[in-house]
C-alpha atoms as one frame of an Amber mdcrd trajectory, in Angstrom:
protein
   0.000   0.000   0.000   0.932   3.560  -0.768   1.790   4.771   2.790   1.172
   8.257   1.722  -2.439   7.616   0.973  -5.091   7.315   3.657  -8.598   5.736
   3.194 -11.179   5.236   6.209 -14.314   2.811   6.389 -17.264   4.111   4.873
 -20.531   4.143   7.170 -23.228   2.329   5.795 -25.703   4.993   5.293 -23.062
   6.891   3.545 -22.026   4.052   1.743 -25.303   3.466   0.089 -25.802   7.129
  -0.845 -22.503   7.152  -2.577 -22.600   3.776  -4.762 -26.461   3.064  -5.111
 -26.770   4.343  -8.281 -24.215   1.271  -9.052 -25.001  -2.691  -9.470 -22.479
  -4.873 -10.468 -23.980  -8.249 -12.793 -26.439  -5.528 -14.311 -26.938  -5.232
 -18.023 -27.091  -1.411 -18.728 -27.700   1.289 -21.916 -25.541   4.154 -21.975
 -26.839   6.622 -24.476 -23.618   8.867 -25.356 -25.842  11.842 -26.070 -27.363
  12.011 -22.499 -24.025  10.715 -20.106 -20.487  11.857 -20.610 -19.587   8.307
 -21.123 -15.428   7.590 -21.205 -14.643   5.182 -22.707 -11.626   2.787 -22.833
 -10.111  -0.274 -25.071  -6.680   0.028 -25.525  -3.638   1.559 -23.643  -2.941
   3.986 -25.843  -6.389   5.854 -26.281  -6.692   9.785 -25.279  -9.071  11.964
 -24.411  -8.233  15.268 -23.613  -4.781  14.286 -23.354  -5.422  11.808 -21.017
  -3.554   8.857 -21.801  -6.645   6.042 -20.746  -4.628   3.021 -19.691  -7.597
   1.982 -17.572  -7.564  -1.514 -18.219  -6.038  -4.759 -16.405  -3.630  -5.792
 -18.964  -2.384  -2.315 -19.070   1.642  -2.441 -17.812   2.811   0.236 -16.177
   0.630  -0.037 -12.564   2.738  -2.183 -10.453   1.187  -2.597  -6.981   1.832
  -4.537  -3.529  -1.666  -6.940  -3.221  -1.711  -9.784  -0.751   2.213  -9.578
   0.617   3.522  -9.725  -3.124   4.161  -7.228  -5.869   2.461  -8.001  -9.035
   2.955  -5.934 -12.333  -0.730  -5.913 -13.552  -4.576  -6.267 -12.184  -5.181
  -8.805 -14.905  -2.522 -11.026 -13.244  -3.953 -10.445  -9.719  -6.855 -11.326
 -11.261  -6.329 -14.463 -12.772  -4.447 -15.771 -10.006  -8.201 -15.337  -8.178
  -9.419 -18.032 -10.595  -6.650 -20.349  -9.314  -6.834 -19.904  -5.890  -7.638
 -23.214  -4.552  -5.492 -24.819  -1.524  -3.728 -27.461  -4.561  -0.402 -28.033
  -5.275  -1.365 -27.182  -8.914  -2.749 -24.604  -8.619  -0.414 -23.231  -6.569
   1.847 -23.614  -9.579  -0.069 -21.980 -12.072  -0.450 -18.356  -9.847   3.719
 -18.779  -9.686   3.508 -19.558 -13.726   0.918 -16.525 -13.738   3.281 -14.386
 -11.601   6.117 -15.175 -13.344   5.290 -14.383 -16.947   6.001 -10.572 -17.063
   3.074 -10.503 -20.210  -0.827  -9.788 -19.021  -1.693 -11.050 -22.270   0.486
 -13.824 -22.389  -0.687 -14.570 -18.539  -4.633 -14.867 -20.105  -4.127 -16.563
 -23.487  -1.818 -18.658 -22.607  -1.299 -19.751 -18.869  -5.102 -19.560 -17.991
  -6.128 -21.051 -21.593  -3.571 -24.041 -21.476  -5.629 -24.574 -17.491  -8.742
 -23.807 -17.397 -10.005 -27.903 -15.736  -8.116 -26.400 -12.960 -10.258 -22.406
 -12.561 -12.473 -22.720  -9.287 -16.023 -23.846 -10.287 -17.460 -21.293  -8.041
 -15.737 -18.727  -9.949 -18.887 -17.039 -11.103 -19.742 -16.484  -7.297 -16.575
 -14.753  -6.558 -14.913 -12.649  -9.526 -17.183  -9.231  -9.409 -16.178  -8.923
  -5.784 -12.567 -10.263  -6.493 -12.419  -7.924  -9.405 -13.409  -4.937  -6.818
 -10.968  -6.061  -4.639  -7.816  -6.061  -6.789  -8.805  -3.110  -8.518  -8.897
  -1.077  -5.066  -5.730  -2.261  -4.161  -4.314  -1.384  -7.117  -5.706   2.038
  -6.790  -4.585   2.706  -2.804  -1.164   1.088  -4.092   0.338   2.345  -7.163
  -0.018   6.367  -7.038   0.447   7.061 -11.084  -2.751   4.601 -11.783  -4.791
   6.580  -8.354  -3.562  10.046 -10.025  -4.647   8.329 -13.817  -8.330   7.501
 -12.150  -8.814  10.820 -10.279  -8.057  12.966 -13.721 -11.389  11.391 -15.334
 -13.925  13.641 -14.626 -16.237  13.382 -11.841 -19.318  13.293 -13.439 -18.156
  10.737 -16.253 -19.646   7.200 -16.650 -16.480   5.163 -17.256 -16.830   1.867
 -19.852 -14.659  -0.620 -21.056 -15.102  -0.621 -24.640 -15.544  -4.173 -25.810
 -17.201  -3.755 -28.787 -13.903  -5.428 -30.540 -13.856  -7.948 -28.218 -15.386
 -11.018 -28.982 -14.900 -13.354 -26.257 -17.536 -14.926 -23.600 -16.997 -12.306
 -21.059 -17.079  -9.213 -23.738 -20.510  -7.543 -22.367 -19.561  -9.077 -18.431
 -16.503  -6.876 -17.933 -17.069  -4.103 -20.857 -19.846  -2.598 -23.564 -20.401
  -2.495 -27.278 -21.182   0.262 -29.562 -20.881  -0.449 -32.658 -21.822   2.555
 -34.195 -19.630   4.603 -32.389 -16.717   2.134 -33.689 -17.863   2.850 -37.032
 -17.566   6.765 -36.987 -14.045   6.184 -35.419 -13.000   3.754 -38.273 -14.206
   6.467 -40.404 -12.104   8.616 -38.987  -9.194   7.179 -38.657  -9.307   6.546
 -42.383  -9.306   9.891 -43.149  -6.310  11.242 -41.018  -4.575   8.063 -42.327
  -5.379   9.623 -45.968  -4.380  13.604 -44.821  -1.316  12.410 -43.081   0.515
   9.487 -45.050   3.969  10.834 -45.112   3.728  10.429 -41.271   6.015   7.980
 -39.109   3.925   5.753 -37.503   4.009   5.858 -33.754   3.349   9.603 -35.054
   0.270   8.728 -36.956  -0.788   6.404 -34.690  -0.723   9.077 -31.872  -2.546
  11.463 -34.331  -5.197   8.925 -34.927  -5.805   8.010 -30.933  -6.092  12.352
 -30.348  -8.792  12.604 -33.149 -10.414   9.259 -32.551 -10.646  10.570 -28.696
 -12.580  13.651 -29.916 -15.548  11.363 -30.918 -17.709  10.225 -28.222 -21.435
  11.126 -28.661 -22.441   8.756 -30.765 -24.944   5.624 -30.146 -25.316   3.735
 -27.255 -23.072   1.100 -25.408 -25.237  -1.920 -24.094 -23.547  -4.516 -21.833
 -22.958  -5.448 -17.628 -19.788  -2.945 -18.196 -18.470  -4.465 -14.518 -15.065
  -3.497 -15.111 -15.766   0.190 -16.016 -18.332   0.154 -12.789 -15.673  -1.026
 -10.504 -13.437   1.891 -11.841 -16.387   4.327 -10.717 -16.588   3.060  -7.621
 -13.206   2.779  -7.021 -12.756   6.437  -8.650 -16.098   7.863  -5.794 -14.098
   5.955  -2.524 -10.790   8.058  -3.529 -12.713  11.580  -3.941 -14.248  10.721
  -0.698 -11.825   9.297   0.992 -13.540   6.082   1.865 -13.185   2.468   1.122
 -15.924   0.687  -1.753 -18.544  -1.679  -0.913 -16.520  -5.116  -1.104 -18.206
  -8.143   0.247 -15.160  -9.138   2.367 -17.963 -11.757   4.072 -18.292 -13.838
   0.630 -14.632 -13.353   0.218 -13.729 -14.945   3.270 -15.876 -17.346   2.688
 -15.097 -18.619   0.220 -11.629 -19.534   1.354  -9.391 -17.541  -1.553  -5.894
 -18.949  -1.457  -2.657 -17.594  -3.126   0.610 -19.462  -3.749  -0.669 -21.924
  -0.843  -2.012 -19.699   1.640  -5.322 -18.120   2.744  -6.361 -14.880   2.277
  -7.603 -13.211   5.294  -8.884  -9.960   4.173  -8.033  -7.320   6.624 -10.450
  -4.872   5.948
């Protein structure tokens, strides 16, 4: 933890007034013309020259979580789905923790095991997900500063309309059409600017691409970009998010062979 950075429990009464407005596992429709929606995909996308490396395979963010450093949220994560007391598994979180890659870490490590993710998995990973993205927030202070420059008032949401996977619409959102009026556009600053180098171009192309927003709707459980919000209102105010530490403990999360004991 960032021992520069202070947090205090959040009464329940205050709690609820805070995050109510916010339920995880909920399909929702963001219209882009009513909500200033931010939205993320990639690390390199900007808005208002903010640099929106938001999301878990994003490098960058290292943070102390559970008496080890690990380089990413995605590999925090993932270790979560492993986290049985097995000799295994306790294996695959050292394979996980190991492989300096997020993306290597989930198409790889977890594909090449998944017989061996927890079959109550489903129970656990909104509240797991909460978890490792607070701690990551209250530990690395370049990600805290990254969270607190999106603006107050902004619905953040993981863009996954290019994803395509099972959890696309769990973690993220799609809007299609707004990924068509981007394309659009970044064909035509490709066209204006072709005797560009290309980490230049591509730069130019994330700037203008940023500039488009309010356009169609994103539809999807958008957990990730919730968990970001709530992480984002407990750091204005200075208060810790609604994790379910009870189910947590519960359900007996282990990593690299011991228990988790979730000192609030």
């Amino acid at each position: 933890m960032d021992k520069n950075f202070m947090y205090g429990n959040c009464p329940t009464s205050t709690q609820t007034l805070l995050f109510n407005e916010i339920i995880l596992g909920r399909t929702e429709v963001y219209d882009t013309t009513k909500h200033n929606c931010w939205a993320f995909c990639k690390s390199t996308d900007i808005r208002n020259g903010i640099t929106l490396s938001l999301g878990n395979l994003c490098g960058g963010y290292p943070f102390p979580f559970c008496g080890h450093i690990f380089r990413s949220s995605e590999c925090a994560y993932l270790c979560g789905e492993f986290s049985l007391d097995a000799p295994l598994n306790k294996v695959i979180q050292q394979n996980l923790m190991d492989e300096p890659n997020a993306f290597v870490q989930k198409k790889v490590i977890k594909k090449a095991n998944m017989e061996h993710v927890r079959q109550d998995w489903a129970e656990i990973r909104l509240q797991w997900m909460l978890y490792v993205v607070w701690c990551k927030c209250i530990g690395n202070l370049e990600f805290r500063e990254l969270l607190l420059s999106v603006p107050s008032d902004a619905v953040i949401i993981e863009d996954s309309t290019n994803n395509h996977g099972a959890t696309a619409t769990l973690w993220g959102a799609k809007n299609k059409e707004l990924k068509r009026c981007r394309w659009e556009k970044k064909k035509e600053v490709c066209a204006q600017h072709q005797g560009l180098k290309k980490n230049t171009l591509k730069l130019l192309v994330s700037e203008e691409c940023g500039k488009i927003n309010n356009v169609g709707c994103f539809i999807g459980e958008n957990n990730l970009g919730k968990i970001l919000k709530m992480c984002q209102i407990a750091l204005i105010h200075h208060v810790s998010p609604p994790i379910d530490y009870a189910l947590l403990k519960e359900k007996k999360i282990y990593l690299l062979g011991k228990v988790l004991t979730f000192n609030e």
